[in-house]
PyMOL Python script that loads the backbone (N, CA, C, O; Angstrom):
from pymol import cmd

cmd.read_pdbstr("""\
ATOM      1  N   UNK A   1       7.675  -3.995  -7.053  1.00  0.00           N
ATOM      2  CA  UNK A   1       6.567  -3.500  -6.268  1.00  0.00           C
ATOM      3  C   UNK A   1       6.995  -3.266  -4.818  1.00  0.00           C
ATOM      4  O   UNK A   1       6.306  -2.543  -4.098  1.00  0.00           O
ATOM      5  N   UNK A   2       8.205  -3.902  -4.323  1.00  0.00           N
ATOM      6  CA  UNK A   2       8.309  -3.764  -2.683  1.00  0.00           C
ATOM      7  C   UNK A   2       9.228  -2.510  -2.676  1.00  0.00           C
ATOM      8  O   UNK A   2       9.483  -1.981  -1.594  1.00  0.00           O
ATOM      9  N   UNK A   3       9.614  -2.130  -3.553  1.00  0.00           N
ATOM     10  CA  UNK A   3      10.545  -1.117  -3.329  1.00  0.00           C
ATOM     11  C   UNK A   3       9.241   0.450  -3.762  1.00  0.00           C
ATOM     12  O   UNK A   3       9.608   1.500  -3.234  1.00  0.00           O
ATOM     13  N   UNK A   4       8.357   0.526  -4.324  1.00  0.00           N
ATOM     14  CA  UNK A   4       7.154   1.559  -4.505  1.00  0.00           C
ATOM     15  C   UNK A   4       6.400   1.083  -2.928  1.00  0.00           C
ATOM     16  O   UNK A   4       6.297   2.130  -2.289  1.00  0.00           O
ATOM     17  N   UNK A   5       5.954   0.126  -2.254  1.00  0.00           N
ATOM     18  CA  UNK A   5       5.585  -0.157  -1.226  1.00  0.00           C
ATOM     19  C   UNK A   5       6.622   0.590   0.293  1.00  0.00           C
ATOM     20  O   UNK A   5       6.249   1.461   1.080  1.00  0.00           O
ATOM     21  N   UNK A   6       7.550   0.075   0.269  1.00  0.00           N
ATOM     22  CA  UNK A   6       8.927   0.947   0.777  1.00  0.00           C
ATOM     23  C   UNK A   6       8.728   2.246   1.081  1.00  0.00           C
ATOM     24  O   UNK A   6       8.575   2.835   2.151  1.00  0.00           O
ATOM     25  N   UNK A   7       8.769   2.725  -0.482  1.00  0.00           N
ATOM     26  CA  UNK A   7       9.133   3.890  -0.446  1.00  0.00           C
ATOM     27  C   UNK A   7       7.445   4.983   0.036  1.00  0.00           C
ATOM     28  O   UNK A   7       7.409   6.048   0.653  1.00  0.00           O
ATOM     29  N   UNK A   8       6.288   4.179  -0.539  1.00  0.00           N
ATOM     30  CA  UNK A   8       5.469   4.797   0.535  1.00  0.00           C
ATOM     31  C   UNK A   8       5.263   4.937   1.828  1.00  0.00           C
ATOM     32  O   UNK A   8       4.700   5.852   2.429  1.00  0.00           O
ATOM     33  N   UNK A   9       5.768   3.944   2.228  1.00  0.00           N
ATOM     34  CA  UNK A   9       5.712   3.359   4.183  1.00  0.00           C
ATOM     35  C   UNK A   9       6.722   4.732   4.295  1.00  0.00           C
ATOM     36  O   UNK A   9       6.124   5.722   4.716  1.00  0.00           O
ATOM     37  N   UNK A  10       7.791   4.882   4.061  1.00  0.00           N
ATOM     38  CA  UNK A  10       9.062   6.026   4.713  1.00  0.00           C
ATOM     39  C   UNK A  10       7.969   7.372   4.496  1.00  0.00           C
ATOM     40  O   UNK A  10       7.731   8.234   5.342  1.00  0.00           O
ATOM     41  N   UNK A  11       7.430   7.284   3.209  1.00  0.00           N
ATOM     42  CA  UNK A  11       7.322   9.185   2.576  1.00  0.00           C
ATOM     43  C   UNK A  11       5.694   9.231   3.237  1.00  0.00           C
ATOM     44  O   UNK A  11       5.184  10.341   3.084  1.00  0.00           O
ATOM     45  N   UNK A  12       4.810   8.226   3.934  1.00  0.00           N
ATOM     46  CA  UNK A  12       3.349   7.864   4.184  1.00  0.00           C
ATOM     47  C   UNK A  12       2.862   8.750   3.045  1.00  0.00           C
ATOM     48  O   UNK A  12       2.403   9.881   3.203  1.00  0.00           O
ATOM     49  N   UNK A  13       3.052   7.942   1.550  1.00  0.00           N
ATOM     50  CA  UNK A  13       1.978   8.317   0.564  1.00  0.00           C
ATOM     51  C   UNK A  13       1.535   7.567   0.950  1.00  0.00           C
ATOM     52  O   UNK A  13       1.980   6.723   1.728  1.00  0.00           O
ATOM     53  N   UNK A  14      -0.208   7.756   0.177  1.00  0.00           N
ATOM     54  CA  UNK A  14      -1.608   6.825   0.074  1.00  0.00           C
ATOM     55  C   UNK A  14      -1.191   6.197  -1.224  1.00  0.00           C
ATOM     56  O   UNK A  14      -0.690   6.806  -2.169  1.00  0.00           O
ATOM     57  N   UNK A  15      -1.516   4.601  -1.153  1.00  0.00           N
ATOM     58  CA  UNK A  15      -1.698   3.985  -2.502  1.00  0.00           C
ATOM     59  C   UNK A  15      -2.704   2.845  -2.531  1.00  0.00           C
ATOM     60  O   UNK A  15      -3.306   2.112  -1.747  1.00  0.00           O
ATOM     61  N   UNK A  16      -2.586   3.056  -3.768  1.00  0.00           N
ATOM     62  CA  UNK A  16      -3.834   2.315  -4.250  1.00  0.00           C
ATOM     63  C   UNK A  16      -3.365   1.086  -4.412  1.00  0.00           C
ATOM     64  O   UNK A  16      -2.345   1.053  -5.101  1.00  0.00           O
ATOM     65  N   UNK A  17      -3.905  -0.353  -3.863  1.00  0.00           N
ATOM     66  CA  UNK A  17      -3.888  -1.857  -3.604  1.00  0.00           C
ATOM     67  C   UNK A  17      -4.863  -2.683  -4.722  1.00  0.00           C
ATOM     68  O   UNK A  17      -6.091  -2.775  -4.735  1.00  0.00           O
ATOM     69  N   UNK A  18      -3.766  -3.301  -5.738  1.00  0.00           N
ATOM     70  CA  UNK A  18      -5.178  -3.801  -6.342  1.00  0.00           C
ATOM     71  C   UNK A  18      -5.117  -5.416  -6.551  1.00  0.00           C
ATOM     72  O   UNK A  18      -4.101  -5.849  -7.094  1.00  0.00           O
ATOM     73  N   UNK A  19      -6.165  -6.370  -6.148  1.00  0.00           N
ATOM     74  CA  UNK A  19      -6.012  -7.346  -5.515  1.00  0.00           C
ATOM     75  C   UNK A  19      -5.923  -8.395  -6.822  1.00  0.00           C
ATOM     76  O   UNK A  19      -6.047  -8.087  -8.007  1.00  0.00           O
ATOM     77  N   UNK A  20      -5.724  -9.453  -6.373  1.00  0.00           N
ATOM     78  CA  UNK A  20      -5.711 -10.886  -7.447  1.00  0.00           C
ATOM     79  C   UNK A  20      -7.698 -11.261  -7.923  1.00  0.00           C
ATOM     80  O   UNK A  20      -8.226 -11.680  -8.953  1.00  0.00           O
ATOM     81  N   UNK A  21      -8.090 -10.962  -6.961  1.00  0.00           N
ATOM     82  CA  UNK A  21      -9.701 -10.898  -7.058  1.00  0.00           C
ATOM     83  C   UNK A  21     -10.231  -9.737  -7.492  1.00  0.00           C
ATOM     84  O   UNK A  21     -11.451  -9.717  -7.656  1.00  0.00           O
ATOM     85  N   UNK A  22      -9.401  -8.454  -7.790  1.00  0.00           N
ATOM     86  CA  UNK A  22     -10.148  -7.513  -8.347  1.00  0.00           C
ATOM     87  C   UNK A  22     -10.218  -6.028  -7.384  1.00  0.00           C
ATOM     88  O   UNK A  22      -9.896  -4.895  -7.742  1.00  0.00           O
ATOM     89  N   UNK A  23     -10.704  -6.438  -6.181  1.00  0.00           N
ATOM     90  CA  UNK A  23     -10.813  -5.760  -5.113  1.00  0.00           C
ATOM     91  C   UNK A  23      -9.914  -4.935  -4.924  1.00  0.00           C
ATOM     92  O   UNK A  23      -8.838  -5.149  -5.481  1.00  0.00           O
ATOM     93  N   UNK A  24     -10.065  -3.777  -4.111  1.00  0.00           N
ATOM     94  CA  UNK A  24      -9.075  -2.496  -4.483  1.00  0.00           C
ATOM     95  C   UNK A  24      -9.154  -2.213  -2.966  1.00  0.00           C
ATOM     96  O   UNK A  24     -10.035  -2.846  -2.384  1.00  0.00           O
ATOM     97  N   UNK A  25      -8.258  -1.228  -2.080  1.00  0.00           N
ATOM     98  CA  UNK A  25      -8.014  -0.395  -1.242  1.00  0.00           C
ATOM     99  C   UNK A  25      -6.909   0.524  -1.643  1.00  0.00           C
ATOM    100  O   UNK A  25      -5.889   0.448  -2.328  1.00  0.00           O
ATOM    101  N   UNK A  26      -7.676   1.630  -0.771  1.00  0.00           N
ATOM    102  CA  UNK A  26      -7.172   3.073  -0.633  1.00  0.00           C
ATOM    103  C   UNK A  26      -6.758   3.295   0.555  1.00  0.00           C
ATOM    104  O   UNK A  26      -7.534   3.425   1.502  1.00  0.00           O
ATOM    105  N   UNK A  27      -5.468   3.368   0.656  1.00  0.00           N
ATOM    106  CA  UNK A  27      -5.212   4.050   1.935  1.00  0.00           C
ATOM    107  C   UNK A  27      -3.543   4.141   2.374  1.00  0.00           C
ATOM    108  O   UNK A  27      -2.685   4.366   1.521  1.00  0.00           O
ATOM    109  N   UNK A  28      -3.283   3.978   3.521  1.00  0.00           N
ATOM    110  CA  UNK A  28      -1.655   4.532   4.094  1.00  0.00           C
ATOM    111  C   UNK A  28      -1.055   2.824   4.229  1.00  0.00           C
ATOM    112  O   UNK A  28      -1.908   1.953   4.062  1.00  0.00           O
ATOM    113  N   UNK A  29      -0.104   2.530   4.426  1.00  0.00           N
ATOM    114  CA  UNK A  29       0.802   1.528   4.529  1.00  0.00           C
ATOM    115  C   UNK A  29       1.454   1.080   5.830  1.00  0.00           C
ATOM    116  O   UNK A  29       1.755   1.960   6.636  1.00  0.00           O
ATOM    117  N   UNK A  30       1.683  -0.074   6.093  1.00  0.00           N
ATOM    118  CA  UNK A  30       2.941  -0.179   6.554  1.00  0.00           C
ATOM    119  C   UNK A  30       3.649  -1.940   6.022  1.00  0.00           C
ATOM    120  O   UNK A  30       3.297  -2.977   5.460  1.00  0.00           O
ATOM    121  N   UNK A  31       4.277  -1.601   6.373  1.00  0.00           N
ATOM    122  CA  UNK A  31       4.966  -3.736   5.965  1.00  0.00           C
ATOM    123  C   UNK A  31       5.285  -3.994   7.132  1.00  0.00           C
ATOM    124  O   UNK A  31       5.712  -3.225   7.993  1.00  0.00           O
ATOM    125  N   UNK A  32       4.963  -5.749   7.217  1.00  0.00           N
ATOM    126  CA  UNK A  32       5.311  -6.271   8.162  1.00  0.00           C
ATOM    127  C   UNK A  32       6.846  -6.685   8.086  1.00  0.00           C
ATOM    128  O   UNK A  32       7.421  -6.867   7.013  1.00  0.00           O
ATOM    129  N   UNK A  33       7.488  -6.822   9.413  1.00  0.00           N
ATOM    130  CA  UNK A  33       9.447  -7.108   9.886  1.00  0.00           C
ATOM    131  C   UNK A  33       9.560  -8.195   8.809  1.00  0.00           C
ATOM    132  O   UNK A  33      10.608  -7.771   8.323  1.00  0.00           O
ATOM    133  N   UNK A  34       9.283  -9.238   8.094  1.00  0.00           N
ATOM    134  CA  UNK A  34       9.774 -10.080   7.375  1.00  0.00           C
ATOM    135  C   UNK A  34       9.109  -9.491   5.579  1.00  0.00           C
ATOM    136  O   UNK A  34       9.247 -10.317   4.677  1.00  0.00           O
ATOM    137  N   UNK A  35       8.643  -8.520   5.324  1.00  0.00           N
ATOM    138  CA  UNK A  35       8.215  -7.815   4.219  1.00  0.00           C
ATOM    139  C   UNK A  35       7.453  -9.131   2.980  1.00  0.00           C
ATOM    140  O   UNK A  35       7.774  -9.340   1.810  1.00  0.00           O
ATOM    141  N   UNK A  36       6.346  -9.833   3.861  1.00  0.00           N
ATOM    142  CA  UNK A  36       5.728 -10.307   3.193  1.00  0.00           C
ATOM    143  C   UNK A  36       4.401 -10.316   3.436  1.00  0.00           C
ATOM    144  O   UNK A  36       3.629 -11.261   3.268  1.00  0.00           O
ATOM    145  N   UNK A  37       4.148  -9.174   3.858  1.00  0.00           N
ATOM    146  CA  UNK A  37       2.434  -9.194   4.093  1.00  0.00           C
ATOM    147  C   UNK A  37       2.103  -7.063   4.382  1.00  0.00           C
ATOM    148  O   UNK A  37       3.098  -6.393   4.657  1.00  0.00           O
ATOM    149  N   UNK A  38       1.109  -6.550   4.299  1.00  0.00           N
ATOM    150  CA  UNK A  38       0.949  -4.837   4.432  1.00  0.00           C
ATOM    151  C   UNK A  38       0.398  -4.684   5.360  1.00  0.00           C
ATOM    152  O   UNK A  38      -0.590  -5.389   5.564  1.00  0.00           O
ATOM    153  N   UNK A  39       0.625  -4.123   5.907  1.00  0.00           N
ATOM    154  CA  UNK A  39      -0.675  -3.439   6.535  1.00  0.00           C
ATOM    155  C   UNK A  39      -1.373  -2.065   6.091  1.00  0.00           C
ATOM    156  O   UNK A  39      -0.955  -0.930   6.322  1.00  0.00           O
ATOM    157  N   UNK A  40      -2.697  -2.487   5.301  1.00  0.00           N
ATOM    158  CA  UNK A  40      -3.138  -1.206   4.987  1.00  0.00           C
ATOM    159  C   UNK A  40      -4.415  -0.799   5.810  1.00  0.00           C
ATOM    160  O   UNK A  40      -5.297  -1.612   6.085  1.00  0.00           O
ATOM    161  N   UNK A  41      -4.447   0.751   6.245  1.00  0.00           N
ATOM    162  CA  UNK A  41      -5.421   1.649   7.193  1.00  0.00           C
ATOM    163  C   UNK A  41      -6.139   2.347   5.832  1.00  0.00           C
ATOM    164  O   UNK A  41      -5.587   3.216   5.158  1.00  0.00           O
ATOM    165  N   UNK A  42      -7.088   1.955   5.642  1.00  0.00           N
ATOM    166  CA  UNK A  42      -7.989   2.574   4.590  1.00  0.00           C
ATOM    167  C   UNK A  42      -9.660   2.890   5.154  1.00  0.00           C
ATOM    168  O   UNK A  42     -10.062   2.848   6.317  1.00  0.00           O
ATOM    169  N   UNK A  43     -10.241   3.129   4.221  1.00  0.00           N
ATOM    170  CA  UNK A  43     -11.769   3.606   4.541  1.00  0.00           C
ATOM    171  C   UNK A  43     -12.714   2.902   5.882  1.00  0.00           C
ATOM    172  O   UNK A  43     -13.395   3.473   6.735  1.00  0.00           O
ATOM    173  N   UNK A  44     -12.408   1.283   5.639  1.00  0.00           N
ATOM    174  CA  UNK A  44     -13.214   0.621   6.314  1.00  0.00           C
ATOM    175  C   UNK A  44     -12.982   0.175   7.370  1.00  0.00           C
ATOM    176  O   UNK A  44     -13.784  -0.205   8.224  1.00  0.00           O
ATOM    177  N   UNK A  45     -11.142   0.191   7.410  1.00  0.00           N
ATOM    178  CA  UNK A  45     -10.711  -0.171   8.864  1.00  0.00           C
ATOM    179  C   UNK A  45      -9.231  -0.588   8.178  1.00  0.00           C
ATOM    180  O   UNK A  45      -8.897  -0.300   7.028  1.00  0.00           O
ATOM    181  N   UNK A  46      -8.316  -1.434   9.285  1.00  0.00           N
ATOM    182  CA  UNK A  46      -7.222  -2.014   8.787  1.00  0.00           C
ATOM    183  C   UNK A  46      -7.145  -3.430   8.205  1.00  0.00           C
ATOM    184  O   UNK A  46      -7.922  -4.281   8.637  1.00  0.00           O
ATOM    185  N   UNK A  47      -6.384  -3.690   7.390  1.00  0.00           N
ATOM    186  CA  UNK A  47      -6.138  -5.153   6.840  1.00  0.00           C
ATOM    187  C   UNK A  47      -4.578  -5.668   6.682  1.00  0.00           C
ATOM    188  O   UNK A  47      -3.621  -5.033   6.240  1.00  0.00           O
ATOM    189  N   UNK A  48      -4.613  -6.697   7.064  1.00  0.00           N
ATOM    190  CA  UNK A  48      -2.908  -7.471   6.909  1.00  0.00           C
ATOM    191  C   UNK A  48      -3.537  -8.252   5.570  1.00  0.00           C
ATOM    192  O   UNK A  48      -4.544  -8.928   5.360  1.00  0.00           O
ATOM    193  N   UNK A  49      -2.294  -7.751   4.705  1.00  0.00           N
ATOM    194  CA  UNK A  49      -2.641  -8.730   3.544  1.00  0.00           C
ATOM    195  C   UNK A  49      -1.652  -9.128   2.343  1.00  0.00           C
ATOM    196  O   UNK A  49      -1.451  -8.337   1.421  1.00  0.00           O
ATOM    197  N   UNK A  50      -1.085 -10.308   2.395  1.00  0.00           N
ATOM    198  CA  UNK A  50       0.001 -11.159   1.994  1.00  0.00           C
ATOM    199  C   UNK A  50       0.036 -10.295   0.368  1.00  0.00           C
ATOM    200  O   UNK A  50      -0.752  -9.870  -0.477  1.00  0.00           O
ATOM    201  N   UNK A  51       1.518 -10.388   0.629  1.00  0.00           N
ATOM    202  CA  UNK A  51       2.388  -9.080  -0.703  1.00  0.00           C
ATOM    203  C   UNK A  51       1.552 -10.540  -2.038  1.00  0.00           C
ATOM    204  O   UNK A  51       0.689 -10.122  -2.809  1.00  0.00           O
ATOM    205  N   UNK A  52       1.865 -11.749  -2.092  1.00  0.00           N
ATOM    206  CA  UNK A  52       1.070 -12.593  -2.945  1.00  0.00           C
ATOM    207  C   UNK A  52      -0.366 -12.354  -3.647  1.00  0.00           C
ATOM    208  O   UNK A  52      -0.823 -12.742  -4.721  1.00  0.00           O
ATOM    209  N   UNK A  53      -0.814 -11.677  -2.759  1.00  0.00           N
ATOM    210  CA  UNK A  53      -2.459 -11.635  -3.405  1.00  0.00           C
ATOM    211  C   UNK A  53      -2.859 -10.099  -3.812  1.00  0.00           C
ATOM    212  O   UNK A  53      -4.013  -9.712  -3.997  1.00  0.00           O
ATOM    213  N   UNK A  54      -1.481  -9.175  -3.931  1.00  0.00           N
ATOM    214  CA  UNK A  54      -1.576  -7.878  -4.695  1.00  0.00           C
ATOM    215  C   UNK A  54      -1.306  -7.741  -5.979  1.00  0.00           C
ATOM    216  O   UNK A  54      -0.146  -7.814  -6.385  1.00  0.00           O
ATOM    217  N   UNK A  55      -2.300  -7.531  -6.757  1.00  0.00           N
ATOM    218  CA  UNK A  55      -2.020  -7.760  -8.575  1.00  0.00           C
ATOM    219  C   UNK A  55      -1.086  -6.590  -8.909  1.00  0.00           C
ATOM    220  O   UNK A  55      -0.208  -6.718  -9.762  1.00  0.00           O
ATOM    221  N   UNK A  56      -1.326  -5.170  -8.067  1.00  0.00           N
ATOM    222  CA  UNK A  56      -0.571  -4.282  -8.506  1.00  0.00           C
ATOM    223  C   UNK A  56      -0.697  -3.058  -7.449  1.00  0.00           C
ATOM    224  O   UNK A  56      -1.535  -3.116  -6.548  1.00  0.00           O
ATOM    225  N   UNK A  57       0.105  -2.033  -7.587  1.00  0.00           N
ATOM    226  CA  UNK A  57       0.237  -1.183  -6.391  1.00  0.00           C
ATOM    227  C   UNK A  57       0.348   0.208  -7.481  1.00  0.00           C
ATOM    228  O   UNK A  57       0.967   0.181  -8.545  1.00  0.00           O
ATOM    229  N   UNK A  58      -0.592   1.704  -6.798  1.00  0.00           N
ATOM    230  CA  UNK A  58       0.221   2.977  -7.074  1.00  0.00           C
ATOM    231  C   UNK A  58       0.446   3.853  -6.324  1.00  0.00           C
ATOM    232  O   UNK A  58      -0.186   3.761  -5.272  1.00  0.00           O
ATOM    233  N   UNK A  59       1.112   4.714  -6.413  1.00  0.00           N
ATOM    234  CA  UNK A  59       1.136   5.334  -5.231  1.00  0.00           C
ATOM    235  C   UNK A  59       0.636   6.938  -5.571  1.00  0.00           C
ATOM    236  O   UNK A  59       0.360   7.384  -6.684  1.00  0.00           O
ATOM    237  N   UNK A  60       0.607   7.656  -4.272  1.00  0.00           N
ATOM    238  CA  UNK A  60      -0.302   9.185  -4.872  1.00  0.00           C
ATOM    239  C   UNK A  60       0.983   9.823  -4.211  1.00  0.00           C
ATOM    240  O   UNK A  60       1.246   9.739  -3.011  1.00  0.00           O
ATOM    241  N   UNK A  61       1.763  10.487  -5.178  1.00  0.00           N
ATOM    242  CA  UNK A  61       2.715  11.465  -4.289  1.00  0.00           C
ATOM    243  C   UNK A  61       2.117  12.695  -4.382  1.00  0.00           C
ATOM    244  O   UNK A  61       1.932  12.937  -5.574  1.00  0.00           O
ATOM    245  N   UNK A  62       1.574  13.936  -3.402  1.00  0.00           N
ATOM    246  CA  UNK A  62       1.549  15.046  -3.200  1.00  0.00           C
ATOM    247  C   UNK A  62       2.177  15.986  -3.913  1.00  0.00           C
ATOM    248  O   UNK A  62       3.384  15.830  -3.731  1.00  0.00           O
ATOM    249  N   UNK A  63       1.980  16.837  -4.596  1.00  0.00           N
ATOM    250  CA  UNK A  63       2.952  17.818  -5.316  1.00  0.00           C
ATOM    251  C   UNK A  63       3.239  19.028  -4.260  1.00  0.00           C
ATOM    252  O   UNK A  63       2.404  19.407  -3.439  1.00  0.00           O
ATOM    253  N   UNK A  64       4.239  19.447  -4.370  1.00  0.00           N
ATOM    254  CA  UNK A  64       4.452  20.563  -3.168  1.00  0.00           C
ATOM    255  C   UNK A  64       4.252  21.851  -4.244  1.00  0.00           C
ATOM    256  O   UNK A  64       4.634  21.974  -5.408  1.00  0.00           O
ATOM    257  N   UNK A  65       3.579  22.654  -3.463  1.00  0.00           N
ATOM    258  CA  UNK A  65       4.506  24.020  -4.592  1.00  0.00           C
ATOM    259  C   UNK A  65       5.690  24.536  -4.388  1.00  0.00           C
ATOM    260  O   UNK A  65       6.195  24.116  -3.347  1.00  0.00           O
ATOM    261  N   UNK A  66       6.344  25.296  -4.983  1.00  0.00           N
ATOM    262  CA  UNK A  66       7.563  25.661  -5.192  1.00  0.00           C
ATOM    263  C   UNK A  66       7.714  27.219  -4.715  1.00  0.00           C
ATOM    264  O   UNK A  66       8.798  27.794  -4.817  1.00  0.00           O
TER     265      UNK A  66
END
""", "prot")
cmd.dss("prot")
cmd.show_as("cartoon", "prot")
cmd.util.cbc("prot")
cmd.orient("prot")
């Protein structure tokens, strides 16, 4: 999961956060200098929130056209 987390923070896809409680966010990324906590900017505002209490992560890559 830290390496799909990663790789959104570099490319700023949006992904989807889905929590140990259920709870979900949508939005852009970043990781904190010791890569154990996110920072996600979503709908309602920002949240720091420990890589531990994420059940699962996806990410939305953009399709370009060709």
């Amino acid at each position: 999961m830290i390496k799909d987390l990663l790789l959104a923070e570099s490319k700023q896809y949006s992904v989807l956060l889905v929590f140990n409680d259920e709870s979900k966010y949508i939005g852009q990324i970043s990781m904190s200098e010791d890569k154990k906590r996110v920072k996600v900017k979503h709908q309602h505002g920002i949240e720091w929130v420990p890589l531990n209490e994420i059940s699962s992560c996806s990410l939305s890559i953009p399709i370009t056209p060709q």
